[in-house]
C-alpha positions as a printed Julia matrix, in Angstrom:
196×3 Matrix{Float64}:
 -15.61  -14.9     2.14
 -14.22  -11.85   -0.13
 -11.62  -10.1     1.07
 -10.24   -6.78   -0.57
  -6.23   -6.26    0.22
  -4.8    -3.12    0.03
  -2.04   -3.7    -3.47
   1.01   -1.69   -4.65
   2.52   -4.63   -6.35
   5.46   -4.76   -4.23
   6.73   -7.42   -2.11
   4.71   -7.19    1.39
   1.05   -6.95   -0.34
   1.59   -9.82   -2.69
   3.3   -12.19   -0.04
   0.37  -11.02    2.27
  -2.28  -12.26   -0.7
  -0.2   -15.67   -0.94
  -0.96  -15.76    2.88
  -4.86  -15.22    2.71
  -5.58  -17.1    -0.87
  -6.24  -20.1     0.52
  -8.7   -18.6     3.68
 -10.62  -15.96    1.28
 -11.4   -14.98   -1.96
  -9.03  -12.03   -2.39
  -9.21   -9.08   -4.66
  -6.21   -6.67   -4.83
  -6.81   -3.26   -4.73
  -5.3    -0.09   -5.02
  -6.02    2.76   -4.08
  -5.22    6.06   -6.13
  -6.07    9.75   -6.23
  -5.9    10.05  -10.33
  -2.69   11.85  -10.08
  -0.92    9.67  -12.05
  -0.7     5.61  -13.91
   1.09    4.36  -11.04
  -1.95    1.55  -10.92
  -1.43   -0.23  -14.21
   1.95   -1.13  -11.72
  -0.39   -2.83   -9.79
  -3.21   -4.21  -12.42
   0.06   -5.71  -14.43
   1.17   -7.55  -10.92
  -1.74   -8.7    -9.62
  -2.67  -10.46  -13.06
   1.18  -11.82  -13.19
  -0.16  -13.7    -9.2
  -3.28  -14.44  -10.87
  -5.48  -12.2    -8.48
  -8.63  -10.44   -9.71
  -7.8    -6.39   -9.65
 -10.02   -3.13   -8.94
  -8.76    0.56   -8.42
 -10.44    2.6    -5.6
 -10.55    6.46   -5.86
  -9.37    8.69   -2.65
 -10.04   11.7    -2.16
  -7.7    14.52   -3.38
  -7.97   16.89   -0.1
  -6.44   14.2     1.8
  -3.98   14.21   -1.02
  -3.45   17.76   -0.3
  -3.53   17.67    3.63
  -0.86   14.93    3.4
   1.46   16.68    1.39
   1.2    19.9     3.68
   1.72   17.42    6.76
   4.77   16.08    4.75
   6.11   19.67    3.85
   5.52   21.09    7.52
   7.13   18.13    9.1
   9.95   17.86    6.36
   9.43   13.4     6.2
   6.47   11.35    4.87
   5.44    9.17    7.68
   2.41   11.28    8.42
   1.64   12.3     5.25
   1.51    8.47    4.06
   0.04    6.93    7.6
  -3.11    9.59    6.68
  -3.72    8.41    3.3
  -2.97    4.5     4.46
  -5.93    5.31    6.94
  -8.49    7.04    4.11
  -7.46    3.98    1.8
  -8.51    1.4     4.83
 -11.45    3.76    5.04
 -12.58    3.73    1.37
 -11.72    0.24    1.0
 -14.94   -0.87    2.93
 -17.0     0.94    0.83
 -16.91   -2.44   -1.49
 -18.82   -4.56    0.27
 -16.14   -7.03    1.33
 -16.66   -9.37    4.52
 -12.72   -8.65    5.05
  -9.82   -5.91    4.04
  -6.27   -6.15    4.45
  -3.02   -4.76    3.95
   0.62   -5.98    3.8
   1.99   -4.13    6.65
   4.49   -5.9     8.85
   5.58   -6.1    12.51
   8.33   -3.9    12.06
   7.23   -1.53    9.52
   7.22    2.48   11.05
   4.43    3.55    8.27
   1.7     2.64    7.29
   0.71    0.72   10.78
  -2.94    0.06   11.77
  -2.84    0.34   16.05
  -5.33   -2.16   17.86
  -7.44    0.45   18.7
  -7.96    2.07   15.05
  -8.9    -1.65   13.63
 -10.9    -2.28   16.18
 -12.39    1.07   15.16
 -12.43    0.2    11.62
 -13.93   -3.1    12.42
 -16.97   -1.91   14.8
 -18.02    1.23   12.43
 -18.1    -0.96    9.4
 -18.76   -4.47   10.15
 -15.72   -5.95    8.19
 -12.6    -7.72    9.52
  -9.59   -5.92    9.09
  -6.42   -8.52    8.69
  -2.42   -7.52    9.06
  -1.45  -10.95    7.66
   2.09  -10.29    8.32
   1.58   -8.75   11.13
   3.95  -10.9    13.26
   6.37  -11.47   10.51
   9.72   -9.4    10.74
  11.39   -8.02    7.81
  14.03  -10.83    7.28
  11.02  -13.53    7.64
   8.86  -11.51    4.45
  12.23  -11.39    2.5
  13.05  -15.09    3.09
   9.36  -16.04    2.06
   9.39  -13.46   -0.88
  12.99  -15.29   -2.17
  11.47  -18.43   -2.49
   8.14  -17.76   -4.22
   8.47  -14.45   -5.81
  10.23  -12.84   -7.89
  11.08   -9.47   -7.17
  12.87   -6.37   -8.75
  14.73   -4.4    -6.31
  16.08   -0.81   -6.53
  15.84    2.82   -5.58
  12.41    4.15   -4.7
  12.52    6.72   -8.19
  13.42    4.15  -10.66
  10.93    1.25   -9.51
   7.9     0.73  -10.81
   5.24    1.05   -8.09
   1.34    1.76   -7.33
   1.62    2.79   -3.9
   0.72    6.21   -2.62
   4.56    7.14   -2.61
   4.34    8.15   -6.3
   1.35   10.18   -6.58
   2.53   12.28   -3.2
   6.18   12.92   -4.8
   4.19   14.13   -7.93
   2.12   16.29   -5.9
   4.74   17.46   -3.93
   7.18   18.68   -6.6
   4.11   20.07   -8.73
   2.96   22.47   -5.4
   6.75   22.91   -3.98
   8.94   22.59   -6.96
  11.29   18.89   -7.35
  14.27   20.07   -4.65
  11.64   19.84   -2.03
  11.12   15.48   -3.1
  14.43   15.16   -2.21
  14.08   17.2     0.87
  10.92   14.96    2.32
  11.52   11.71    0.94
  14.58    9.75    2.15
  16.3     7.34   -0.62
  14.93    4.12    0.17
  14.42    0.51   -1.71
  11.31   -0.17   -3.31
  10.29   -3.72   -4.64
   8.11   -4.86   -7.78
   6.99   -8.38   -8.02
   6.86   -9.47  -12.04
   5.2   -12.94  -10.68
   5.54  -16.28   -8.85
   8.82  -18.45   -8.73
């Protein structure tokens, strides 16, 4: 069965396609509004894991809407839970028997509620799978410790294909670079550069 999983060549995706690789044939994917390279992040990971690799295209107005959600709100969880959704929703355009993403029990965005994969599952006649679903963060970082290996630092200097780094581009090319700092708490972002 071929399974597309949502990819941004960090930690939580590639641990989730460790998960499924033996259950599925599983293509990483990721998803991008043409805003920026971000991707190659992703292609250059996923061939490091040894998974086949395909871009989808979103659509900019949800792009747009996301970073006005950010802006009015002044944090991205919105913003980033709307384009997560589009993503899931674009993502079954390719004919896939399953999708996926690498969100986790405790993650606050992006989350996919019962309700909207059931949703997701009745409209389009796919699966959708959260294979870490019931893993806690300390549980992913143990796994990712002893079969990945993983570069670790702030958000801005890591390389990364999720939608993080398109938004902040869009952001500080509509409402100047102060107003990045002002939506976007300093976080940690993770790279994987391959298998231990």
């Amino acid at each position: 069965m071929e399974l597309a999983l949502l990819y941004s060549g960090g930690k939580d995706s590639s641990l989730a396609a460790l998960l499924l690789d033996g259950f599925y044939d599983v293509r990483l994917v990721t998803a991008h509004f043409g805003v920026t390279d971000d991707f190659q992040h992703a292609r250059d990971a996923a061939a490091e894991l040894g998974f086949p690799f395909e871009t989808i295209t979103l659509d900019e107005s949800v792009a747009d809407d996301a970073v006005e959600q950010m802006i009015d709100d002044g944090f991205p969880r919105n913003g980033i839970q709307r384009v997560h959704d589009h993503a899931l929703e674009t993502a079954v355009e390719l004919a896939v028997d399953a999708i996926a993403d690498g969100s986790r029990r405790d993650d606050r965005v992006p989350t996919v509620s019962r309700a909207a994969a059931q949703s997701l599952e009745d409209r389009h006649d796919v699966d959708y799978i959260a294979p870490l679903a019931g893993f806690g963060r300390h549980a992913v970082d143990d796994l990712v410790a002893a079969n990945l290996e993983v570069e670790t630092g702030p958000s801005e200097t890591v390389p990364k294909a999720d939608y993080e780094g398109e938004l902040r581009a869009i952001l500080a090319d509509r409402h100047g670079d102060d107003a990045v700092g002002e939506v976007f708490p300093d976080h940690e972002q993770t790279y994987v550069h391959g298998r231990r």
